[in-house]
LOFI-122642 format. One record per atom (N, C-alpha, C): residue number from 0; atom name; x, y, z. Coordinates in steps of 0.001 Angstrom, whole numbers, plus 524288, in hexadecimal, padded with zeros to 5 digits. Layout:
N
<rec><i>NUM</i><at>CA</at><east>X</east><north>Y</north><up>Z</up></rec>
...
END
This chain:
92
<rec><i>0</i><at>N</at><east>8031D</east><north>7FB5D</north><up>80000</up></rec>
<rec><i>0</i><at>CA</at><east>80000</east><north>80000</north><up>80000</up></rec>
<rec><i>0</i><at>C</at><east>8034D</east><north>804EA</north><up>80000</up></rec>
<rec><i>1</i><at>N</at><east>80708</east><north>807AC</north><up>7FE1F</up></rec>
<rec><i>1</i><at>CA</at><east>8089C</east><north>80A1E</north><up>7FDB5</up></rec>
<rec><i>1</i><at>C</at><east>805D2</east><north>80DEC</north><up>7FB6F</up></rec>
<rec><i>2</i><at>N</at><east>80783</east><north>814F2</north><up>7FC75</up></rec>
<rec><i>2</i><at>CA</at><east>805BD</east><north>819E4</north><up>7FCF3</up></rec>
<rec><i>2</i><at>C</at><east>80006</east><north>8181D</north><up>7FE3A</up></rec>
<rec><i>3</i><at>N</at><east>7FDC3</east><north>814AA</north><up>8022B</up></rec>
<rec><i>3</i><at>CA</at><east>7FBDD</east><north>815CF</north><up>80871</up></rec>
<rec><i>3</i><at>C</at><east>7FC5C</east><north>819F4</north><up>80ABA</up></rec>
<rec><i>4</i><at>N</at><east>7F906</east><north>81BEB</north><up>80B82</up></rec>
<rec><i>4</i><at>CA</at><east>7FBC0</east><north>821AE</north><up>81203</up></rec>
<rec><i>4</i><at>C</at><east>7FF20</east><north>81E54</north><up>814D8</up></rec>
<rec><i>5</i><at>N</at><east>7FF91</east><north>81F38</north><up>816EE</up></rec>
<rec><i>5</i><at>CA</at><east>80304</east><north>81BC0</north><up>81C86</up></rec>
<rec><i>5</i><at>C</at><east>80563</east><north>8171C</north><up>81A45</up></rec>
<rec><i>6</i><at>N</at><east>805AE</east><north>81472</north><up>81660</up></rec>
<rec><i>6</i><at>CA</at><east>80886</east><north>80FEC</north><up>81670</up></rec>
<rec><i>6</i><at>C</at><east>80D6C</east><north>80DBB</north><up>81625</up></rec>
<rec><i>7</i><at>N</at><east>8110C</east><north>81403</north><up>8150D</up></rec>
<rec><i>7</i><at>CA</at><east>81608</east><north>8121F</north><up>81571</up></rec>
<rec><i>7</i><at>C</at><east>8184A</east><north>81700</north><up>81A6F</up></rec>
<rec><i>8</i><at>N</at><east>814E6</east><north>819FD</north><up>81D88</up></rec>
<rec><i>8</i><at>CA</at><east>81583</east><north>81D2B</north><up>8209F</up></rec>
<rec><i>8</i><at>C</at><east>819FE</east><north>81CE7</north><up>824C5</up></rec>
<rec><i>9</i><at>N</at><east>81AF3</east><north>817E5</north><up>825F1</up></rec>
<rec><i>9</i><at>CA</at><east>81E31</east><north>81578</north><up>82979</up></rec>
<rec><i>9</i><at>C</at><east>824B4</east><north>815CB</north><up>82784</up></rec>
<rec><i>10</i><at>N</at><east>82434</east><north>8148F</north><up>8210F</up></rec>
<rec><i>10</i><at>CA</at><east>8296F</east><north>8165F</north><up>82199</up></rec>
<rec><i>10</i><at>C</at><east>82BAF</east><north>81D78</north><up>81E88</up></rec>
<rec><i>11</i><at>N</at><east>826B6</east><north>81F2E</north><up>81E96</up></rec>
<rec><i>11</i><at>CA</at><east>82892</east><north>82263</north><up>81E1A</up></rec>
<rec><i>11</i><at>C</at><east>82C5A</east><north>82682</north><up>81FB3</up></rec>
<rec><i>12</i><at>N</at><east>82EDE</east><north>82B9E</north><up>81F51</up></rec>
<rec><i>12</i><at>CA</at><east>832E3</east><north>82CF3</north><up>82322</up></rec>
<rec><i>12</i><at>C</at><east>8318F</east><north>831A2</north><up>82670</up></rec>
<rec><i>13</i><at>N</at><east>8352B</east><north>8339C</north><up>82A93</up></rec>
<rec><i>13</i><at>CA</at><east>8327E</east><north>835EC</north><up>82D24</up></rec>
<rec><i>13</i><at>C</at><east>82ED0</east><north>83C55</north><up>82C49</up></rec>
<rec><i>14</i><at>N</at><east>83020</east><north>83DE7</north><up>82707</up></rec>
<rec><i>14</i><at>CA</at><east>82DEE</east><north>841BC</north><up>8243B</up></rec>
<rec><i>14</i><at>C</at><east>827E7</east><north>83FED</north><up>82205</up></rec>
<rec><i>15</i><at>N</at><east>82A11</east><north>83ACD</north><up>81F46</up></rec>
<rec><i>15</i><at>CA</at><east>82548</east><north>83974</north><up>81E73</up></rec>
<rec><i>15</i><at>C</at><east>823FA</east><north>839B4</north><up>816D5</up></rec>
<rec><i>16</i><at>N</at><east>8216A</east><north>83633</north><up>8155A</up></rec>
<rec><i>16</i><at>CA</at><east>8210A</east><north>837A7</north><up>80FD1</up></rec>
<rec><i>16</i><at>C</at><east>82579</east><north>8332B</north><up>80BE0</up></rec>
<rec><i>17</i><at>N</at><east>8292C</east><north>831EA</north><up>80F41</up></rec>
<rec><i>17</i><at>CA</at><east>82CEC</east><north>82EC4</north><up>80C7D</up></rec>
<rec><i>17</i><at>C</at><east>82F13</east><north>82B23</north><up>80E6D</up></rec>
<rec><i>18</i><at>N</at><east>830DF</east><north>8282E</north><up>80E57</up></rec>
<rec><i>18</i><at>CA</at><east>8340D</east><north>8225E</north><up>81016</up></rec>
<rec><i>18</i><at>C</at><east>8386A</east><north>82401</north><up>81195</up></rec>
<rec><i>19</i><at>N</at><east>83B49</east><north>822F7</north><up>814AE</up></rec>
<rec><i>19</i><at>CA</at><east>84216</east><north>825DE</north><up>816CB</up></rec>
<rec><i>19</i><at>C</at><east>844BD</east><north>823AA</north><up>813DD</up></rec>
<rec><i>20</i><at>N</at><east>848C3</east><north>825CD</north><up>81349</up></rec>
<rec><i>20</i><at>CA</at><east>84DD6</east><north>8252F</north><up>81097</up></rec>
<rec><i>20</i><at>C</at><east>85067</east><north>82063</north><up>8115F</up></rec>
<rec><i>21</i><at>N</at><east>8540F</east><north>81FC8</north><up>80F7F</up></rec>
<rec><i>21</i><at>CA</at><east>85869</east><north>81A95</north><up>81215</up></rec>
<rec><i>21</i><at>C</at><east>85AFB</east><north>81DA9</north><up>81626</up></rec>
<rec><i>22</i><at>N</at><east>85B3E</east><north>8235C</north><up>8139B</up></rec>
<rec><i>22</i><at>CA</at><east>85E32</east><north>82679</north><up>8187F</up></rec>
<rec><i>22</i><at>C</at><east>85C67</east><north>829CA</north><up>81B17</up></rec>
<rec><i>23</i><at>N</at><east>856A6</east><north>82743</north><up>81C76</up></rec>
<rec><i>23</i><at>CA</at><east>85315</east><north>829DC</north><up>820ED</up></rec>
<rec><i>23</i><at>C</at><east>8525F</east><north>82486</north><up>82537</up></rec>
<rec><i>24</i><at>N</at><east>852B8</east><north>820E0</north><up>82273</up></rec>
<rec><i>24</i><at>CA</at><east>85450</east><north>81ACC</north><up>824FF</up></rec>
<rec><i>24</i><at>C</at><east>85995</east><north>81A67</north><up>82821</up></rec>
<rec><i>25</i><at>N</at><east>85CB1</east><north>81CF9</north><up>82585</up></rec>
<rec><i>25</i><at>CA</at><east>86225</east><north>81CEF</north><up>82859</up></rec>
<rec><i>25</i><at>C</at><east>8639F</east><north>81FC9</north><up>82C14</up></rec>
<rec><i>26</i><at>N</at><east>85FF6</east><north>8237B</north><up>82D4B</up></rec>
<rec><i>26</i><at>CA</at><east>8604E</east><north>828E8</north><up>82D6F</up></rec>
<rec><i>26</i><at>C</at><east>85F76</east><north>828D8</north><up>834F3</up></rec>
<rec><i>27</i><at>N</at><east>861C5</east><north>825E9</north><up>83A59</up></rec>
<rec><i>27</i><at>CA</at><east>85F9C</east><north>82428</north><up>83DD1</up></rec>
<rec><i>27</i><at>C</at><east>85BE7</east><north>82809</north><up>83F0E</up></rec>
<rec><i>28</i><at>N</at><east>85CCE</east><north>82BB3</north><up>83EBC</up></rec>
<rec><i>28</i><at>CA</at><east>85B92</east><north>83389</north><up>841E3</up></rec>
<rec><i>28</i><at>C</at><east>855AA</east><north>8328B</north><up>83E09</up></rec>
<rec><i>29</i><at>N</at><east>853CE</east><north>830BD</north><up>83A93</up></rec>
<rec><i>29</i><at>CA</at><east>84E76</east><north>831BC</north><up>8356D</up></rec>
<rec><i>29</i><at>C</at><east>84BC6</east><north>82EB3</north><up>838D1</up></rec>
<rec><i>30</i><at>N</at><east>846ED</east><north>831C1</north><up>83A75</up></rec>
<rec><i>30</i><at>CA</at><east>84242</east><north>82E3A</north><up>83DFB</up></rec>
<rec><i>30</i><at>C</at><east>83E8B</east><north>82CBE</north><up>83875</up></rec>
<rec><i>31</i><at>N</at><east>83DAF</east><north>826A9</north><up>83846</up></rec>
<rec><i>31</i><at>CA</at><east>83BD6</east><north>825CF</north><up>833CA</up></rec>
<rec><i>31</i><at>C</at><east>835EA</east><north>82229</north><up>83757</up></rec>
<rec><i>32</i><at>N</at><east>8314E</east><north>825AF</north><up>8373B</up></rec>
<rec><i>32</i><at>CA</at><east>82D71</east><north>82366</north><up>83BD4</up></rec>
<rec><i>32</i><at>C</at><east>82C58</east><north>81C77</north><up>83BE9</up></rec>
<rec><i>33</i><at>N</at><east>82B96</east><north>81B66</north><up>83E94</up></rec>
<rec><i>33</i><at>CA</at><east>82BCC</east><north>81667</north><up>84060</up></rec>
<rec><i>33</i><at>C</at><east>82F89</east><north>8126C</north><up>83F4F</up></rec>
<rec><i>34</i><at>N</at><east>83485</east><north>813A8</north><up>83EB2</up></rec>
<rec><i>34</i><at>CA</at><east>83A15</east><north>81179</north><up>83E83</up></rec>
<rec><i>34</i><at>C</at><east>83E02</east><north>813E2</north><up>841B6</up></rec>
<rec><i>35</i><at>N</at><east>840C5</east><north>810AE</north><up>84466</up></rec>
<rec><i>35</i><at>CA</at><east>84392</east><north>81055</north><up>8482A</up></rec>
<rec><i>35</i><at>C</at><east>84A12</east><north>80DC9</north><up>8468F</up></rec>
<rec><i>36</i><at>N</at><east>84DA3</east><north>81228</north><up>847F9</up></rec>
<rec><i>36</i><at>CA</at><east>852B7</east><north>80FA7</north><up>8472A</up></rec>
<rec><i>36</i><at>C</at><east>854AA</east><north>80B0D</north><up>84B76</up></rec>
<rec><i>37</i><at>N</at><east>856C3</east><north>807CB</north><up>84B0E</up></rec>
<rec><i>37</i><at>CA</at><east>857D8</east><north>802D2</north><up>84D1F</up></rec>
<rec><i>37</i><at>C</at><east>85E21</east><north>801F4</north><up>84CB8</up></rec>
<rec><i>38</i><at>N</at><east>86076</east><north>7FEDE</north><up>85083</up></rec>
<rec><i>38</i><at>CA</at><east>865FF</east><north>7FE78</north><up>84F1D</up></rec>
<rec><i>38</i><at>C</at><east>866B1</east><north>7F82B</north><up>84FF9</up></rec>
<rec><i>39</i><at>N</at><east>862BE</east><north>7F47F</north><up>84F73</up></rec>
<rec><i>39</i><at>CA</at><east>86290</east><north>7EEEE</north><up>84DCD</up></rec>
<rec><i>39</i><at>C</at><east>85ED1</east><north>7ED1E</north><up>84AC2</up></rec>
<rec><i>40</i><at>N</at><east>8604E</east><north>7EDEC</north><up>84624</up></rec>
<rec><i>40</i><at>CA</at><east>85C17</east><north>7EDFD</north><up>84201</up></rec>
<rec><i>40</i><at>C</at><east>85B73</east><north>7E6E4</north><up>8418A</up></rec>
<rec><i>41</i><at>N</at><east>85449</east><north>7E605</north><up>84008</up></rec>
<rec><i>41</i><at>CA</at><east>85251</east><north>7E1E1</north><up>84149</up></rec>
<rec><i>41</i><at>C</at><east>85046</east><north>7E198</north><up>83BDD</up></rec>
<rec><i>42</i><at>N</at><east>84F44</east><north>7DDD5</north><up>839B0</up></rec>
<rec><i>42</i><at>CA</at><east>84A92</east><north>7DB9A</north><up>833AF</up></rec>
<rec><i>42</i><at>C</at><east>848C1</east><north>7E001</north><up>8347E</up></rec>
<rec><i>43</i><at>N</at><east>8460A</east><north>7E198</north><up>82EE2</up></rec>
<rec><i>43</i><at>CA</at><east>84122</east><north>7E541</north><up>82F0A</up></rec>
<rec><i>43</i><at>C</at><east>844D8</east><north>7ED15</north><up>82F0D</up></rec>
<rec><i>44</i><at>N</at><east>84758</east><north>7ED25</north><up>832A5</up></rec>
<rec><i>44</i><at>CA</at><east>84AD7</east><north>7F249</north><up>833D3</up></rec>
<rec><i>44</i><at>C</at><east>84D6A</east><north>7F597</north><up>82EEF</up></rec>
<rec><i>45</i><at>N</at><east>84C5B</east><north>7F9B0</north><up>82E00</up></rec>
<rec><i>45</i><at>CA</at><east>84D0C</east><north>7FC60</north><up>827F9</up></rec>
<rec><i>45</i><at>C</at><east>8546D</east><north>7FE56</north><up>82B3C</up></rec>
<rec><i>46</i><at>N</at><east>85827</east><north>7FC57</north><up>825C6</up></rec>
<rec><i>46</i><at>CA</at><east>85DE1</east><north>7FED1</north><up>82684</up></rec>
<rec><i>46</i><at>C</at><east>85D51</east><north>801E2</north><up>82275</up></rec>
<rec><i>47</i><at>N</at><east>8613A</east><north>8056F</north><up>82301</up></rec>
<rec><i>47</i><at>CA</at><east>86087</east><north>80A6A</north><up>81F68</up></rec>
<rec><i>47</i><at>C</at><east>867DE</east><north>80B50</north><up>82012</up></rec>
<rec><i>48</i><at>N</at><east>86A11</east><north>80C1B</north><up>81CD3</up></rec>
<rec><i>48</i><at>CA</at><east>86EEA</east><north>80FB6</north><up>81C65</up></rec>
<rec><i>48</i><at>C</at><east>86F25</east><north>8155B</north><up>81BCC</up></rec>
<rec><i>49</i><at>N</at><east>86A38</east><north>8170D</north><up>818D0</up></rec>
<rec><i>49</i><at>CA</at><east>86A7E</east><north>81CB3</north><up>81759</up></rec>
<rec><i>49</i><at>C</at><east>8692A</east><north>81C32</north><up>8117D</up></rec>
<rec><i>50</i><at>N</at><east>86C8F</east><north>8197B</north><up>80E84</up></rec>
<rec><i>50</i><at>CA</at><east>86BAC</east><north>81838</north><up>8095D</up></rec>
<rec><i>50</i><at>C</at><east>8682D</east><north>8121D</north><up>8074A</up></rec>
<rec><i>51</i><at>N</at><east>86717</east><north>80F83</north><up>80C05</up></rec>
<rec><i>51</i><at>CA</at><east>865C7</east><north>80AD1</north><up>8093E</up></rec>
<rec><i>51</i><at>C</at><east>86212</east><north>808E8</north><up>80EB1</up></rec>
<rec><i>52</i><at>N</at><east>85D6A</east><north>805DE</north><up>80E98</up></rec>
<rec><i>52</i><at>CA</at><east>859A4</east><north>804CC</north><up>81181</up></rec>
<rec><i>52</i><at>C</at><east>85858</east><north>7FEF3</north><up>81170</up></rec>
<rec><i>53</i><at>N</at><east>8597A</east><north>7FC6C</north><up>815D3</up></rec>
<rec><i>53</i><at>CA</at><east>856DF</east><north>7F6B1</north><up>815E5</up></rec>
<rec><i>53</i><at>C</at><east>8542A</east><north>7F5BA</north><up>81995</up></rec>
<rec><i>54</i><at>N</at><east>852C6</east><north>7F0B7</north><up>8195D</up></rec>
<rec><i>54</i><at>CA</at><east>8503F</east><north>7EEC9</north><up>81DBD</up></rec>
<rec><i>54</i><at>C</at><east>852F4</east><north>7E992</north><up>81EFB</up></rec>
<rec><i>55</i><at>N</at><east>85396</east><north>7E938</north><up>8258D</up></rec>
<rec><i>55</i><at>CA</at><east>855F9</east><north>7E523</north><up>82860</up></rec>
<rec><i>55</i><at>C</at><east>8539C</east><north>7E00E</north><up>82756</up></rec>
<rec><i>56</i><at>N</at><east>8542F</east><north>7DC2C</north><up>82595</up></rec>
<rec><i>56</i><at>CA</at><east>852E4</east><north>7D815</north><up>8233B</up></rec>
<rec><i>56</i><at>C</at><east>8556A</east><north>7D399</north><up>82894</up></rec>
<rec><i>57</i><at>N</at><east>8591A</east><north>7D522</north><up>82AB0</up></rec>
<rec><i>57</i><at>CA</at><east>85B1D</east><north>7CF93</north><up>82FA7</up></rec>
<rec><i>57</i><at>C</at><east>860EE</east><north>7CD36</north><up>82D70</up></rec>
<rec><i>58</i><at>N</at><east>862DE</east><north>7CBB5</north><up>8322E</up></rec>
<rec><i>58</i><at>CA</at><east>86705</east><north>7C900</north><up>83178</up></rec>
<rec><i>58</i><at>C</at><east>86B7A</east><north>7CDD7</north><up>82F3F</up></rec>
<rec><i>59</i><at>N</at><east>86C4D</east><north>7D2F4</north><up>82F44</up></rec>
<rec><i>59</i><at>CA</at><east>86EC1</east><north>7D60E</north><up>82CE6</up></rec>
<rec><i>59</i><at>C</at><east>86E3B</east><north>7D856</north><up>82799</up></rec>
<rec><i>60</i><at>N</at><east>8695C</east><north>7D605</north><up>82571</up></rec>
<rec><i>60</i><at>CA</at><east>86710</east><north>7D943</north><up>8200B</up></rec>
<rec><i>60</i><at>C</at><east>8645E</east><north>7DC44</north><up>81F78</up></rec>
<rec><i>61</i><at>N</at><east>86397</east><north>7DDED</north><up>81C1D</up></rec>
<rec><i>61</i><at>CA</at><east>85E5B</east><north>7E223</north><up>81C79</up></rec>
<rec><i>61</i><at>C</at><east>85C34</east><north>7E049</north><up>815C7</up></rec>
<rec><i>62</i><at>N</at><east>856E6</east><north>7E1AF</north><up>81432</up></rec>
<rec><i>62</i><at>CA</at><east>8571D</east><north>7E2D5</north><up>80CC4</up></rec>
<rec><i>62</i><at>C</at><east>855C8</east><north>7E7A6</north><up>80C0B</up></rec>
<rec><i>63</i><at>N</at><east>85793</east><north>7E940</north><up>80888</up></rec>
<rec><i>63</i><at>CA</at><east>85667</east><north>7ED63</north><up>8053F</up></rec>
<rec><i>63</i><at>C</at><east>85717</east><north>7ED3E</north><up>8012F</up></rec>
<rec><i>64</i><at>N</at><east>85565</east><north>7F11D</north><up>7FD9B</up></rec>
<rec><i>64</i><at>CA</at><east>8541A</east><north>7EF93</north><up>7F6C4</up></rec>
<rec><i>64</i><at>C</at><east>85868</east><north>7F474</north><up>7F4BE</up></rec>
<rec><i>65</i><at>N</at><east>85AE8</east><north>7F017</north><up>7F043</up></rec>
<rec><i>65</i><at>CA</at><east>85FB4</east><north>7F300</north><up>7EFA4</up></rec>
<rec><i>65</i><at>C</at><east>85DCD</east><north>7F48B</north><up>7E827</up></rec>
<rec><i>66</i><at>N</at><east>860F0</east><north>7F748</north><up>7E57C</up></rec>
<rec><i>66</i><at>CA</at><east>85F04</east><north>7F836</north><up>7DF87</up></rec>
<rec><i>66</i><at>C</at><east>86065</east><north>7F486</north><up>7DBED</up></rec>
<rec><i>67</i><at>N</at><east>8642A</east><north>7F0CB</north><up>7DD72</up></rec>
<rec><i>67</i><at>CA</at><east>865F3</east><north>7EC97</north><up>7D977</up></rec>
<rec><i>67</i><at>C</at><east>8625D</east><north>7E7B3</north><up>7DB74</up></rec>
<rec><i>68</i><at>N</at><east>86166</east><north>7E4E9</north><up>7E118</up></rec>
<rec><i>68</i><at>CA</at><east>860BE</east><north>7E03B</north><up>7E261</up></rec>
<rec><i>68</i><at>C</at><east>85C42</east><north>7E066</north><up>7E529</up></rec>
<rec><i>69</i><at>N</at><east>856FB</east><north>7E635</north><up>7E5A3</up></rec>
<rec><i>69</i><at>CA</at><east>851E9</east><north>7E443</north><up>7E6B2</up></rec>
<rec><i>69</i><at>C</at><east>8539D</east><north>7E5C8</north><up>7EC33</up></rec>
<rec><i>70</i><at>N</at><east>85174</east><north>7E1C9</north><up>7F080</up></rec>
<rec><i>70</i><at>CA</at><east>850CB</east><north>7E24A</north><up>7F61A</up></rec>
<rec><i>70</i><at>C</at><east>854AD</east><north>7DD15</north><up>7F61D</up></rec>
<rec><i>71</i><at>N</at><east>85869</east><north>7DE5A</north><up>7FA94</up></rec>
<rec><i>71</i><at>CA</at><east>85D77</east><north>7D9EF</north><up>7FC84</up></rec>
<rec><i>71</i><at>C</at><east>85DAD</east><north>7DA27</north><up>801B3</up></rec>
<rec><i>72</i><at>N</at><east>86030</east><north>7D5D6</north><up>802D5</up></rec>
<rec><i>72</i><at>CA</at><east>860A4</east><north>7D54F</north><up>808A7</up></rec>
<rec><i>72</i><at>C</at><east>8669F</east><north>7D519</north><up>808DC</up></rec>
<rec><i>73</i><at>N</at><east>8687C</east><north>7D952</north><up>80C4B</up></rec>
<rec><i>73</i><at>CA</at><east>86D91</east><north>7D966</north><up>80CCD</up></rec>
<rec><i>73</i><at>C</at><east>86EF8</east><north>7DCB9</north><up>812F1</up></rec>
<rec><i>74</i><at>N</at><east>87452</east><north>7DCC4</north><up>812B7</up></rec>
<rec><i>74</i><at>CA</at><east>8773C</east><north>7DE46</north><up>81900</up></rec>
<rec><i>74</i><at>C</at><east>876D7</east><north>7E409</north><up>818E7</up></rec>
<rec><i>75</i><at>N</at><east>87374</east><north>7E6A3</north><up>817EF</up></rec>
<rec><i>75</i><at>CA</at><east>872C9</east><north>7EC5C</north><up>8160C</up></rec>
<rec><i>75</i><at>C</at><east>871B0</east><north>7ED6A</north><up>81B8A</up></rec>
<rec><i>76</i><at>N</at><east>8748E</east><north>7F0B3</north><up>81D93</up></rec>
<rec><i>76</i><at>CA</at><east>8732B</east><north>7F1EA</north><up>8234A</up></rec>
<rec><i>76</i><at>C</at><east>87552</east><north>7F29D</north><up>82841</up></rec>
<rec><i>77</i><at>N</at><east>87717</east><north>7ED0E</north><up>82647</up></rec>
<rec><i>77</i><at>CA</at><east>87A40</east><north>7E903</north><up>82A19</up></rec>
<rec><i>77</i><at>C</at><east>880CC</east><north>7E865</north><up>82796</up></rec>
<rec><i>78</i><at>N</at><east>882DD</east><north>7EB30</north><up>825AC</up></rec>
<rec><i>78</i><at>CA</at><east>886D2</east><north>7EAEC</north><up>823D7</up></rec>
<rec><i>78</i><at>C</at><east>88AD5</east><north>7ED92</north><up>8260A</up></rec>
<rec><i>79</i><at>N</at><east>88F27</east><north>7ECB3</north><up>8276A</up></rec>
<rec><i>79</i><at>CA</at><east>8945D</east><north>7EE95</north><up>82C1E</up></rec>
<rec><i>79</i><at>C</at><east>89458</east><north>7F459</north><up>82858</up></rec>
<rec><i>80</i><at>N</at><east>893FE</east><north>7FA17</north><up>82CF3</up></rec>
<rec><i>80</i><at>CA</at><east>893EA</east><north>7FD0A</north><up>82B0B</up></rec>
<rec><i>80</i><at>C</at><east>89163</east><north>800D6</north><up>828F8</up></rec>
<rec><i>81</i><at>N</at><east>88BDC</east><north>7FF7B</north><up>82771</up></rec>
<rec><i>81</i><at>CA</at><east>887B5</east><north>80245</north><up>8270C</up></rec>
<rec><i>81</i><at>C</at><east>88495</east><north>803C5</north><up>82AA9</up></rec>
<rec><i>82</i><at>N</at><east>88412</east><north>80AC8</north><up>828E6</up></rec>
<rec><i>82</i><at>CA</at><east>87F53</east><north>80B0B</north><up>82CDD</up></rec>
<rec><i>82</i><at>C</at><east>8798B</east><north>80C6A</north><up>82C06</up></rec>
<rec><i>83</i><at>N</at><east>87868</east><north>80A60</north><up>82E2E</up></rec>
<rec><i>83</i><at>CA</at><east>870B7</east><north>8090E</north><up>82DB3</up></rec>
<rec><i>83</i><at>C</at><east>86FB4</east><north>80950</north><up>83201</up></rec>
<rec><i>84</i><at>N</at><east>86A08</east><north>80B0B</north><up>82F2C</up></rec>
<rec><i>84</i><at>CA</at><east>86665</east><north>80CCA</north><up>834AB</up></rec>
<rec><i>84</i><at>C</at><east>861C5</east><north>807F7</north><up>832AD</up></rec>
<rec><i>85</i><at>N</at><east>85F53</east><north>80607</north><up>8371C</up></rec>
<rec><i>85</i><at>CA</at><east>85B50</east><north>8023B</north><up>83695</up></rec>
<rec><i>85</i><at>C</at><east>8575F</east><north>805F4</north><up>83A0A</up></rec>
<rec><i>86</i><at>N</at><east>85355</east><north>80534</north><up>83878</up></rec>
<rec><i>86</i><at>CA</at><east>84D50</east><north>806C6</north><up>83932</up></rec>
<rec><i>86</i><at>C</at><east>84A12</east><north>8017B</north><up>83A65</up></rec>
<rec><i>87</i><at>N</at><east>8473F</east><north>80424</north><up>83E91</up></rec>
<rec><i>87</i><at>CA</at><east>84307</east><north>7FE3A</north><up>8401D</up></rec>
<rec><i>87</i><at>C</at><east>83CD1</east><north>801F9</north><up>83E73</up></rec>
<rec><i>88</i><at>N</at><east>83B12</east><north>7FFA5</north><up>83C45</up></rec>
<rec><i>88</i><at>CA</at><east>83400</east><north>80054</north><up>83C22</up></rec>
<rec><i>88</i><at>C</at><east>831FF</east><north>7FF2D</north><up>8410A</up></rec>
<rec><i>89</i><at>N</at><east>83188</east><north>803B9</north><up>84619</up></rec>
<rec><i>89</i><at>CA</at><east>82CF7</east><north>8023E</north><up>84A4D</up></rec>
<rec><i>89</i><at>C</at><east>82927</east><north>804B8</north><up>84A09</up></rec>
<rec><i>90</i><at>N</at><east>825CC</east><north>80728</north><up>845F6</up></rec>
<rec><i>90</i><at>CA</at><east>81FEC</east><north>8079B</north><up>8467E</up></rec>
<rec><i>90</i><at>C</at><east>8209F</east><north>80EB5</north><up>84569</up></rec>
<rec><i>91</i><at>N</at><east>81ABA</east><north>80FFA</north><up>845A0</up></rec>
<rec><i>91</i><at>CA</at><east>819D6</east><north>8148F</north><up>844B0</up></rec>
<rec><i>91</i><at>C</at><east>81A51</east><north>816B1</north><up>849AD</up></rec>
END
């Protein structure tokens, strides 16, 4: 059901009107409403670098959809050296 009133309201950002950035995701200081920064990211938990956005998949992966290979499951995240911010979804 998309362009619903309200149906993608949740992730919208804190202005409102648009989806956040990768580097409004990264961004710890960006109150993005009903997401919460976390520093043990679990399944389900959005990682963000600034430039690139996944989701925690377990075991040290996350997927995200890249322009050559679709959506992959890889160490995006979790890699010696990078820094990411993980986001938890707790509610409105």
């Amino acid at each position: 059901m998309p362009n619903q009133p309200g149906s993608s309201d949740w992730l919208r950002g804190a202005r409102g009107g648009r989806p956040p950035t990768a580097g409004q995701w990264a961004d710890p200081n960006f109150a993005i409403p009903g997401w919460s920064v976390v520093g043990s990211p679990e399944p389900g938990d959005v990682a963000s670098s600034g430039r690139h956005v996944g989701i925690v998949y377990g075991n040290g992966l996350t997927l995200s959809a890249t322009t050559l290979d679709g959506v992959v499951r890889s160490e995006f995240g979790f890699r010696p050296g990078e820094i990411i911010v993980f986001r938890r979804f707790i509610g409105r």
